[in-house]
Steps between C-alpha positions, in 0.01 A plus 500: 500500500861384670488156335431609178727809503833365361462443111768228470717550165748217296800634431784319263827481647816424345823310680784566345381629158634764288368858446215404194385210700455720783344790266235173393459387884361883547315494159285171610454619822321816402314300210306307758445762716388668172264197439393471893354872437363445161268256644450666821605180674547672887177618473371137395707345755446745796100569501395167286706206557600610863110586594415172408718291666451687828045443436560167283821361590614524163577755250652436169627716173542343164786592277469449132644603155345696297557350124315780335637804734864307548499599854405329812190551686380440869168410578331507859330172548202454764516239672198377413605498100763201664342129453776224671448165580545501868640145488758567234631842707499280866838616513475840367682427165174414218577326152211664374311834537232668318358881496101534410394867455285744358662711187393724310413332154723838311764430760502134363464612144850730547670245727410218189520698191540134277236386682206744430296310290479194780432732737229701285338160391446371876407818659219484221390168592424515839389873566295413820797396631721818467232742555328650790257754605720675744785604216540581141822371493542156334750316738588111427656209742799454449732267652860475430677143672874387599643192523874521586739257282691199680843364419523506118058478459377823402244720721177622311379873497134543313272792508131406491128715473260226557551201323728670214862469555664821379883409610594126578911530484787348649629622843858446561550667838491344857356815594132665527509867342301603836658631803373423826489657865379350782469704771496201784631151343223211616608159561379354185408663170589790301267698674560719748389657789386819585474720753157481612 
């Protein structure tokens, strides 16, 4: 409870500016704190991301637009979701990186409205695949993958449920969209330690 008490906040400073680009300095400031509490990220970050690291090692949070809502959404990942090639993060700083989960098939549907009938038509073809015995809920794989950009080549960034590709885009940052905390750093690789 005393490490994760302080809720650190950005704040947007000016040096030297004039009164309206102070008055916009305030205005940002409170729009991310606006957007930090709109997707309950200390909550995320405090009893998700920081629990994990301190049982797994690692805990991550992924930050993503929302085309359809226009706002920007953060999404506690387990750690276990996470699938990196421990060769290519040897130094703690991967190329590539891919997230495999379970996902509710509606969830899908609403996060891939132009996508419904590719969804619909594979969910139909393999049915012992997507259901069990244990829920009535139809959930799919689905595994979204990274690869950053270098120099003037372009990264990738596709979106896959089982051998469909929903998304398969450009990626133009040097950047993964997933935050990381390690709670001890280990020698090699991007994952940490924890405490036991």
């Amino acid at each position: 409870s005393k490490m994760v008490r302080d809720n650190p906040k950005p704040y947007f400073i000016t040096d030297g500016a004039d009164y309206f680009d102070k008055l916009k300095a305030e205005k940002m400031t409170q729009f991310v704190q606006g957007v930090f509490q709109m997707n309950k990220l200390y909550d995320i970050a405090n009893n998700k991301v920081f629990r994990d690291s301190a049982v797994y090692g690692l805990g991550a949070c992924q930050f993503e637009y929302n085309k359809h809502s226009k706002q920007i959404d953060a999404d506690w990942v387990f750690i276990d979701e996470l699938k990196i090639d421990q060769y290519d993060a040897a130094k703690g700083q991967p190329r590539s990186i891919h997230r495999c989960r379970m996902i509710q098939k509606e969830l899908l549907l609403q996060k891939y409205p132009d996508k419904v009938d590719e969804i619909e038509q594979l969910t139909q073809q393999h049915p012992n695949l997507f259901k069990s015995q244990d829920t009535v809920v139809d959930y799919v794989v689905f595994t979204e993958s990274w690869h950053l950009k270098n120099g003037d080549i372009m990264g990738r960034h596709c979106v896959s449920v089982m051998n469909k590709i929903l998304v398969n885009e450009e990626y133009d940052a040097d950047w993964f969209p997933i935050a990381f905390f390690q709670y001890y750093q280990k020698p090699v690789g991007i994952y940490g330690r924890s405490i036991t």
